[in-house]
ZADO-98277 format. One line per field, with one value per residue (C-alpha): residue number from 1; x, z, y. Coordinates in steps of 0.2 Angstrom, whole numbers, plus 5000, padded with zeros to 4 digits. Layout:
residues N
nr = c(NUM	...)
xx = c(X	...)
zz = c(Z	...)
yy = c(Y	...)
end
This chain:
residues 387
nr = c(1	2	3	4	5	6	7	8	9	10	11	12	13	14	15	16	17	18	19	20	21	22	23	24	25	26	27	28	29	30	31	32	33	34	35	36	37	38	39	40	41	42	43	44	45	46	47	48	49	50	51	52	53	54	55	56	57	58	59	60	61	62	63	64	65	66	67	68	69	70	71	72	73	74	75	76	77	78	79	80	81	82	83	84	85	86	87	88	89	90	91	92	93	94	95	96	97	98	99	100	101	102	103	104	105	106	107	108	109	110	111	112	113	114	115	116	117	118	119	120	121	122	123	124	125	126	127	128	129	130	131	132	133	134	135	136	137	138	139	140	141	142	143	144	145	146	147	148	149	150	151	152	153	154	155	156	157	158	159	160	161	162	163	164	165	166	167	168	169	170	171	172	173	174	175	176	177	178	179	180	181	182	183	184	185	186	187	188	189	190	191	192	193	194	195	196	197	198	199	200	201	202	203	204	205	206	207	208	209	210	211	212	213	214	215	216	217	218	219	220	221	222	223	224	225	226	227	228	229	230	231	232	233	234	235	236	237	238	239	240	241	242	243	244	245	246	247	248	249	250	251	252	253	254	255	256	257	258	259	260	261	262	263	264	265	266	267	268	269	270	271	272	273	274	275	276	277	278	279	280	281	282	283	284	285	286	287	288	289	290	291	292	293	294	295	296	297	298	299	300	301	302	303	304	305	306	307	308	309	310	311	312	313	314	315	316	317	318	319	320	321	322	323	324	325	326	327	328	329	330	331	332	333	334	335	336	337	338	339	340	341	342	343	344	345	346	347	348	349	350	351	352	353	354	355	356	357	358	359	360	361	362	363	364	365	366	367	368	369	370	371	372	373	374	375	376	377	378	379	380	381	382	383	384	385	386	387)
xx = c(4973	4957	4947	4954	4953	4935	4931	4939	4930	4912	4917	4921	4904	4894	4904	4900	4880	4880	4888	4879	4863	4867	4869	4853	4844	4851	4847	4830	4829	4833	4824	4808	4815	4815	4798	4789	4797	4788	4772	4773	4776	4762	4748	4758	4774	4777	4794	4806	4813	4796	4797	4803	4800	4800	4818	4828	4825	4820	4806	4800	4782	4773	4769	4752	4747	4747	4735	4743	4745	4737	4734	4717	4702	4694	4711	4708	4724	4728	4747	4746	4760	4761	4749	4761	4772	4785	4790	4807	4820	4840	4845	4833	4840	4820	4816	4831	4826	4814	4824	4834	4820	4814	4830	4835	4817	4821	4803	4808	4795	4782	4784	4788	4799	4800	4813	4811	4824	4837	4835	4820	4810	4793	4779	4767	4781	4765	4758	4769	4760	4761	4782	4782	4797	4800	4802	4798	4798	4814	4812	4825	4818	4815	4829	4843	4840	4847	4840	4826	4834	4840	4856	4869	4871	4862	4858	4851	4834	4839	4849	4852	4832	4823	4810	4791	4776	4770	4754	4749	4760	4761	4774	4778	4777	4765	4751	4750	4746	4733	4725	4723	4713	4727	4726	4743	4750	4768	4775	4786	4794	4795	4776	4767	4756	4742	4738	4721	4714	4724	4727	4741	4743	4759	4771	4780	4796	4800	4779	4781	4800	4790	4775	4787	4799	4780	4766	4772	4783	4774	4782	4799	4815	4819	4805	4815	4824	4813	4821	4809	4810	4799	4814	4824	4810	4813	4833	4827	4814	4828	4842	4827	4822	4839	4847	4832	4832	4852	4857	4843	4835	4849	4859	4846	4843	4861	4858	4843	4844	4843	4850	4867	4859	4849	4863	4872	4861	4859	4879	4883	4869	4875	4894	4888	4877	4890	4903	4891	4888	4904	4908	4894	4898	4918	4909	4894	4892	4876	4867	4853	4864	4870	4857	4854	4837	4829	4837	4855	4844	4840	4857	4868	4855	4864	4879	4880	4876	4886	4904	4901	4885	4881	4900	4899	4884	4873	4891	4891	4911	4915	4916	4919	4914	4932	4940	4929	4937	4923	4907	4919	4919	4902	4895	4909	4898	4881	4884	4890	4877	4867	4856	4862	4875	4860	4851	4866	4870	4880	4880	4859	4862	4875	4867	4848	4858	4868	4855	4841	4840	4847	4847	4862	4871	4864	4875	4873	4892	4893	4908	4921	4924	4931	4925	4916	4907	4926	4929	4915	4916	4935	4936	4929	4931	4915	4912	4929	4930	4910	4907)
zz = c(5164	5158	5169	5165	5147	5150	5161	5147	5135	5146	5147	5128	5123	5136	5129	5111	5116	5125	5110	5097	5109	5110	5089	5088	5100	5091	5074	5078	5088	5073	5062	5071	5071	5054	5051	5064	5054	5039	5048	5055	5036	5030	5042	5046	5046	5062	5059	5044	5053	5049	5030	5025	5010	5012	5001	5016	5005	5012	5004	5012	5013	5003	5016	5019	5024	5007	5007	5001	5007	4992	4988	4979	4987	4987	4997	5014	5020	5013	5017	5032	5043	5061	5057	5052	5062	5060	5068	5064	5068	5068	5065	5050	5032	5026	5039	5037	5019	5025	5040	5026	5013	5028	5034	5013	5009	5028	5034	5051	5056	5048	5053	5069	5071	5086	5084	5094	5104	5095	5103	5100	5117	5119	5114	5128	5143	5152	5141	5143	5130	5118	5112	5098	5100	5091	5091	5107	5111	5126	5141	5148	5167	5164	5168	5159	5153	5142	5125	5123	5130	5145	5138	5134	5138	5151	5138	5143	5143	5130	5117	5111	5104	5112	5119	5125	5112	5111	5104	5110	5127	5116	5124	5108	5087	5089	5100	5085	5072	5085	5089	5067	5069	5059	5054	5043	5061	5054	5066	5055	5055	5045	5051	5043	5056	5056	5071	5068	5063	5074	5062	5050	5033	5026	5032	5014	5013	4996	4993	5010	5004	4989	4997	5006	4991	4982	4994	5006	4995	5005	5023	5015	5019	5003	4990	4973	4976	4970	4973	4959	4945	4929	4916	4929	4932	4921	4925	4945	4943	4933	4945	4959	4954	4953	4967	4980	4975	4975	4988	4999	4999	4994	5011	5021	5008	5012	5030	5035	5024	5029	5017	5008	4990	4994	5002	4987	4974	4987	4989	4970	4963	4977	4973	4953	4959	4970	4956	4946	4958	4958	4939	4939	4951	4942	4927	4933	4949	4955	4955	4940	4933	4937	4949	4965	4967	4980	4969	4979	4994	4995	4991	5005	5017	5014	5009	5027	5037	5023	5031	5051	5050	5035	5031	5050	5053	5033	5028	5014	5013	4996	4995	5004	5005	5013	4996	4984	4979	4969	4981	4996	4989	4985	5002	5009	4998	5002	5021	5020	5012	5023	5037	5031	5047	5057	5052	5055	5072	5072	5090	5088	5069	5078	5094	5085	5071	5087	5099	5093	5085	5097	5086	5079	5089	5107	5118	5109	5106	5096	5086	5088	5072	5063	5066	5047	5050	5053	5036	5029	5035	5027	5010	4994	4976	4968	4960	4953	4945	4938	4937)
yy = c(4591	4584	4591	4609	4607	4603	4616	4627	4620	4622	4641	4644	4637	4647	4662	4656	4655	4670	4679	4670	4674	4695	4695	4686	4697	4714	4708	4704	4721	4730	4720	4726	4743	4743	4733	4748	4761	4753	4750	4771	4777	4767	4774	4789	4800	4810	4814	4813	4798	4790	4793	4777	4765	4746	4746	4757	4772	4790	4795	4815	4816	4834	4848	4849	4866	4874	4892	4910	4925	4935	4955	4948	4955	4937	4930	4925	4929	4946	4954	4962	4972	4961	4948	4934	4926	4913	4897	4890	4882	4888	4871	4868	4870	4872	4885	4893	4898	4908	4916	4923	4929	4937	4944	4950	4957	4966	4961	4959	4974	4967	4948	4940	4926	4913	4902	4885	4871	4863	4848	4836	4832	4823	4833	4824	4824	4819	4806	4790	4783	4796	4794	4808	4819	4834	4854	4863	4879	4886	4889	4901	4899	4879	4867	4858	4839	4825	4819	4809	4794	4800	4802	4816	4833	4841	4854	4871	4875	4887	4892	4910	4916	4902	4909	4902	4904	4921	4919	4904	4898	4882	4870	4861	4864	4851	4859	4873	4859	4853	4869	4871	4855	4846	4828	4826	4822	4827	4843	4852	4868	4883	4886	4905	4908	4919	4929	4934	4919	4911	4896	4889	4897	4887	4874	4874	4883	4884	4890	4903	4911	4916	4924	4934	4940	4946	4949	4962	4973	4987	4986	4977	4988	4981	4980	4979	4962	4947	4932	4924	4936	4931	4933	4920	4907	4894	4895	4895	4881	4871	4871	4869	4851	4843	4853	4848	4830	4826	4839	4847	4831	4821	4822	4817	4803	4797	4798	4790	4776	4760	4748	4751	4748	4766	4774	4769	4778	4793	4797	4794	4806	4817	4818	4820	4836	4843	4842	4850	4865	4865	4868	4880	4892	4892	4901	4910	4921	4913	4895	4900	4915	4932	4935	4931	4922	4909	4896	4903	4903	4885	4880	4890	4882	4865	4869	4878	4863	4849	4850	4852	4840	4831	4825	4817	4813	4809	4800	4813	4813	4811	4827	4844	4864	4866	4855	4865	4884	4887	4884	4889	4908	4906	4902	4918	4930	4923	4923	4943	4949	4960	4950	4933	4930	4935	4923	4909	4898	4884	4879	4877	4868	4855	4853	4848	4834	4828	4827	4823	4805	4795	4781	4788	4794	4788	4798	4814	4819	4834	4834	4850	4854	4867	4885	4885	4901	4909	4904	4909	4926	4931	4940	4930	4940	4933	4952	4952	4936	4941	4958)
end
């Protein structure tokens, strides 16, 4: 009886070492996670997964490329019919904004789209050094593989409009930044590239919706809608501020925070802003009035995204689309308007979040759902109740 006793207790304490032993080892793992993180932000943010402040906060840096497309004679990029070219994502909200303008001012004849991988891959396969991931562009002939890990899926070497480069044959977002002579070093999409100066014009969204709603009235199929209109700009400019930082931004915030005290201060301002949208749209038809303007635009973008993803994934479920009548009906009459659905895939939105940060979700399972843009497409009475 001794003797078993103290082989029991031999084998307890080996358990209690080896345990004791593994928690040690994965705090410190993350420990130095989070320390690198902070070392990347501070020389540089590749990804948004980079942006970091030493309090676990999220902090998005400013886009970098900043030049307009101008009908000044002096302007160095002048609107022109099938010299601009977009490159986006489905699955991101801020490229999404301008699919939309885009598809709204009907400018798909006069600006090209290519629209790249959901799912972030290394952008130097080659380079084992190099451990950047990010957006590449499909490859319908290539073959399936696994996130960035090794991980999850296969999935398909692309996805419906996933197509290789076709100005430049580039395999990833990042090899257009580098043939600009960029130096930022972060590989975003929505890019507004320019074909005959073969260079990057923009890579803000909010700056390149705009260019879009005013600079080539000519060739737009629909020229009267400006989705800025001076007597609305003060209104737009308004709702922009509050809405970017609590919601646009403010899921992200909730999601790639790393201490609880900023997730904290993410989710509350978020809930307040969302019960706000809510209280706004239950008296006037549209976010910044009876109009709809960009400030519409860069809401739906989010609000699209906030129930199959964001609720899930950012831990933004204190609230709901689904549980809100109001911003429910809303999104119904935003996604019918003419070329909006066009511009909408879920499968690509869920499959980029799911897959492409292992970190959060390491074997890349992408949650079923429900089928959201069913729901979205049945009858809202928005003209009714504001006519």
């Amino acid at each position: 009886l001794r003797r078993r006793s103290h082989k029991m207790y031999n084998f307890f304490s080996r358990k209690c070492v080896f345990t004791t032993t593994t928690l040690f080892l994965h705090r410190t793992l993350a420990v130095k996670a989070f320390s690198n993180s902070e070392k990347m932000s501070a020389v540089t943010a590749r990804t948004a997964l980079d942006e970091m402040g030493k309090d676990g906060a999220f902090k998005r840096k400013e886009s970098v490329w900043r030049d307009v497309i101008s009908k000044e004679e002096s302007s160095k990029f002048l609107p022109e019919s099938g010299r601009y070219h977009l490159v986006v994502a489905m699955a991101c909200p801020w490229a999404h904004r301008t699919l939309i303008t885009r598809a709204v001012k009907g400018l798909e004849d006069a600006i090209s789209v290519s629209i790249v991988h959901p799912v972030w891959r290394k952008t130097k396969p080659d380079d084992d050094e190099d451990t950047h991931c990010g957006w590449v562009f499909g490859d319908p002939d290539g073959q399936p593989f696994p996130n960035t890990k090794g991980l999850g899926g296969p999935f398909p070497p692309a996805y419906a409009g996933n197509e290789p480069d076709p100005i430049n044959n580039s395999f990833a977002v990042r090899d257009l930044y580098e043939l600009a002579n960029d130096t930022n070093g972060k590989y975003t999409v929505p890019i507004l590239w320019d074909k005959k100066l073969n260079t990057i014009v923009n890579n803000e969204s909010s700056e390149i919706i705009r260019m879009l709603s005013s600079e080539f009235n000519e060739f737009a199929k629909n020229p009267d809608l400006d989705v800025y209109p001076e007597n609305m700009k003060e209104s737009i400019d308004s709702v922009n501020e509050w809405i970017y930082s609590t919601i646009n931004n403010g899921v992200y915030r909730c999601g790639f925070a790393k201490s609880q005290e900023a997730y904290t201060q993410a989710i509350t301002e978020l809930t307040e802003s969302f019960d706000r949208v809510e209280s706004i749209l239950g008296k006037q038809r549209f976010i910044a009035g009876d109009t709809f303007t960009e400030a519409d635009i860069r809401l739906f973008v989010t609000l699209l995204r906030f129930d199959e993803v964001y609720v899930v994934y950012f831990k933004t479920n204190t609230r709901s689309v689904l549980t809100s009548p109001n911003i429910l009906n809303y999104c119904r009459e935003i996604f019918q308007m003419d070329g909006v659905a066009g511009t909408v895939d879920m499968e690509q939105i869920k499959t980029h979040y799911y897959a492409s940060h292992p970190y959060m979700n390491m074997y890349s399972i992408i949650p079923q759902g429900r089928d959201f843009v069913g729901l979205l497409s049945e009858p809202h009475n928005r003209g009714e109740l504001f006519p």
